[in-house]
PADREN-132610 format. One record per residue (C-alpha): residue in three letters; x, y, z. Coordinates in steps of 0.001 Angstrom, whole numbers, plus 524288, in hexadecimal, padded with zeros to 5 digits. Layout:
% PADREN-132610
AlaXYZ;...
END
This chain:
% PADREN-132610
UnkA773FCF53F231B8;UnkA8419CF14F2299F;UnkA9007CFA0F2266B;UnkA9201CFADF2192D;UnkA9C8ED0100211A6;UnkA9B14D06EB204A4;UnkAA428D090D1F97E;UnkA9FEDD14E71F1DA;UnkAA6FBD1C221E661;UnkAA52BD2C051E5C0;UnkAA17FD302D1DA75;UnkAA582D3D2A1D357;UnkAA919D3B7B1C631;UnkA9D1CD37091BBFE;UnkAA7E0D33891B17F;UnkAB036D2A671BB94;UnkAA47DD24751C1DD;UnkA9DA8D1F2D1B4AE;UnkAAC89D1ACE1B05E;UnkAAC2CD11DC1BDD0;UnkA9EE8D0C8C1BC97;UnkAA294D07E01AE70;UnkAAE44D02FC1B267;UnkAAE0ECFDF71C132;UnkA9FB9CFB001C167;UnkAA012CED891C7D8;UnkAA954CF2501D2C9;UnkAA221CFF251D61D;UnkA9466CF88F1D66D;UnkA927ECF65E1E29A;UnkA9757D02C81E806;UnkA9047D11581EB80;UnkA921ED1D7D1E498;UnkA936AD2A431EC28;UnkA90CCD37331E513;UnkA9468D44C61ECDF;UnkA88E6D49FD1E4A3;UnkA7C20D47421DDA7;UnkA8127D445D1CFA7;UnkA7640D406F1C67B;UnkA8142D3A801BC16;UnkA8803D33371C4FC;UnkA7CCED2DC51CC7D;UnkA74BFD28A31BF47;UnkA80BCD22671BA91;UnkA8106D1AEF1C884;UnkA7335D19061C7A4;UnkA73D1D11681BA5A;UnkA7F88D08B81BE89;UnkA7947D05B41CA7D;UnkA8227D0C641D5CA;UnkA7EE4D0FCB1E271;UnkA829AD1BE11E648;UnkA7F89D29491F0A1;UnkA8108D37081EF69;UnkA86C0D3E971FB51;UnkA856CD4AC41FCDD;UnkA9118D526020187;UnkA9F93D4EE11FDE2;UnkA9F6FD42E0206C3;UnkA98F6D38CB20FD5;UnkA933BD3E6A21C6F;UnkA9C65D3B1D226AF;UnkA9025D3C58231C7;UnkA8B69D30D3235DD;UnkA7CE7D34C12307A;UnkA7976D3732223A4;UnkA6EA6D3FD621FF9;UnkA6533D3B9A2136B;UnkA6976D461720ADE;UnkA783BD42F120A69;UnkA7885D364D204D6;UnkA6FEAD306B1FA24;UnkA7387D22821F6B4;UnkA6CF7D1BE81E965;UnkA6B5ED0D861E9F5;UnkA700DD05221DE57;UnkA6393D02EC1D4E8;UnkA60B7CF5991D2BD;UnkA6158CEE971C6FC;UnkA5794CE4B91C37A;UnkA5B57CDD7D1B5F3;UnkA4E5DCD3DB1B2E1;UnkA538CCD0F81A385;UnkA54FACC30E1A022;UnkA5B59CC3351925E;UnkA681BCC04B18FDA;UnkA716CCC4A0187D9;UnkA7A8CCBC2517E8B;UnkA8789CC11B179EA;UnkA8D30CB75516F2C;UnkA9635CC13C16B2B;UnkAA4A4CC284172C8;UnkAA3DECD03317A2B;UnkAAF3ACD6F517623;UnkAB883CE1FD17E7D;UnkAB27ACEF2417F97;UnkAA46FCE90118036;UnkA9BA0CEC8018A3B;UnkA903BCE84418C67;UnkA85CCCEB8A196B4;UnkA7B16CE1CB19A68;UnkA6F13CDE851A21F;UnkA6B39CD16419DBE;UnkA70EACC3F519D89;UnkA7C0ECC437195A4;UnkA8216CB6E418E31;UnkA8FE9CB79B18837;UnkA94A0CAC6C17FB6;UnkAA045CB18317A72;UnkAAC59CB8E61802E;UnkAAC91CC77118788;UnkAB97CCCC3D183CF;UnkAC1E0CD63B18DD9;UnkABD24CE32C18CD1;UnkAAF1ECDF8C18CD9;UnkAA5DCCE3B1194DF;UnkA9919CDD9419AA1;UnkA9088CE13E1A630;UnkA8369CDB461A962;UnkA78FECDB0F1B2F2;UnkA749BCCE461AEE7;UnkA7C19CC0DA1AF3D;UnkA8551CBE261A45B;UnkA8B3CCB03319E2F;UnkA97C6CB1971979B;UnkA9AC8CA57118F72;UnkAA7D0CA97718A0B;UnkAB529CAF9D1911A;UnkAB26DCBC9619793;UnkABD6ACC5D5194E3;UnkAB56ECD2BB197E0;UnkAAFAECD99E1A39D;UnkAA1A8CD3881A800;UnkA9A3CCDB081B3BF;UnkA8E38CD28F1B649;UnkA81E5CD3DF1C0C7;UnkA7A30CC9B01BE4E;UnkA76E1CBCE41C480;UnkA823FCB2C71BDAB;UnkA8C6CCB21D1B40E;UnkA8FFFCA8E81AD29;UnkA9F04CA8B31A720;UnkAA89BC9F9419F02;UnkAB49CCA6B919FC6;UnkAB8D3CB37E1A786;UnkAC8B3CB3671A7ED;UnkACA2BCC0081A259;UnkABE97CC7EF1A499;UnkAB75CCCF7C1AED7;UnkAAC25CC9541B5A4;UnkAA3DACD2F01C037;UnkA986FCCAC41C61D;UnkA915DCD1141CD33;UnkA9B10CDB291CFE5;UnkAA31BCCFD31D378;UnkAB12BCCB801C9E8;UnkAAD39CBE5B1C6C5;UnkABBE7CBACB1C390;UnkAC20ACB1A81B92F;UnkAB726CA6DD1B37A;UnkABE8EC9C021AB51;UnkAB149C93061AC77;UnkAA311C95611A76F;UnkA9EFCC9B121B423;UnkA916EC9E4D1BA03;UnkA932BCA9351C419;UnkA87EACAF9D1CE0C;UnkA86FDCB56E1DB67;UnkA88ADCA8991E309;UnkA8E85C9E431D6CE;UnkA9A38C9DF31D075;UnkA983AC91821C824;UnkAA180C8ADC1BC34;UnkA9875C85931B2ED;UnkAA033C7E171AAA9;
END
């Protein structure tokens, strides 16, 4: 057995919560939701962005050392399987105020200015200077530039890039 401990955020307010997961998604990932109460709004909107989270019932955690079945009723993350090869090619410069949402390979081979906005699930090459904010889940990255911009890898900030850079789980590598 191994002691764990748990960040979790309480959730009351529909409005404030879906302002947070637009905003703070890549740092609130990875942690558990607790509602006081069944709330069919607020759990579907955790359900679709892919939060854990438990309902207690009561106005607080049991302070007993046992916990019966019926106080606590914990929903596991879903899982996410993305089996779509294409990828996407932007020859266009992505301009402030952009977002765009993806789940395939994406290919950039001009500029994403500040303001922009790109999250993927998939890996993404960027073949230009990233100004904008880029929250990627796939596999690699590859990146010229990254100065000004906003990398999240893996929920991870990849920091300033002033190289063509391949980036994964275990390599960062300059490629040229």
């Amino acid at each position: 057995m191994k002691q764990k401990t748990l960040r979790v955020f309480e959730v009351e307010d529909f409005e404030n919560l879906k302002s947070v997961i637009k905003t703070k998604y890549p740092l609130i990932k990875n942690h558990i939701f607790m509602l006081k109460e069944k709330n069919e709004e607020i759990e579907d909107l955790l359900r679709r962005n892919f939060l854990s989270y438990f309902i207690v019932n009561g106005e607080s955690f049991t302070s007993k050392k046992e916990t019966s079945k019926e106080s606590i009723m914990v929903i596991e993350k879903e899982k996410v399987v993305v089996k779509n090869c294409e990828t996407l090619i932007y020859d266009k410069i992505i301009r402030s105020g952009e977002e765009l949402e993806l789940s395939q390979n994406a290919l950039f081979l001009n500029r994403i200015n500040a303001g922009a906005k790109i999250v993927t699930s998939a890996n993404i090459e960027i073949y230009d200077e990233n100004e904008g904010l880029i929250i990627a889940e796939g596999e690699y990255i590859i990146v010229k530039k990254n100065v000004k911009g906003t990398i999240i890898f893996k929920g991870l900030d990849i920091g300033k890039v002033d190289r063509l850079t391949f980036i994964s789980e275990k390599i960062k590598k300059v490629l040229e």
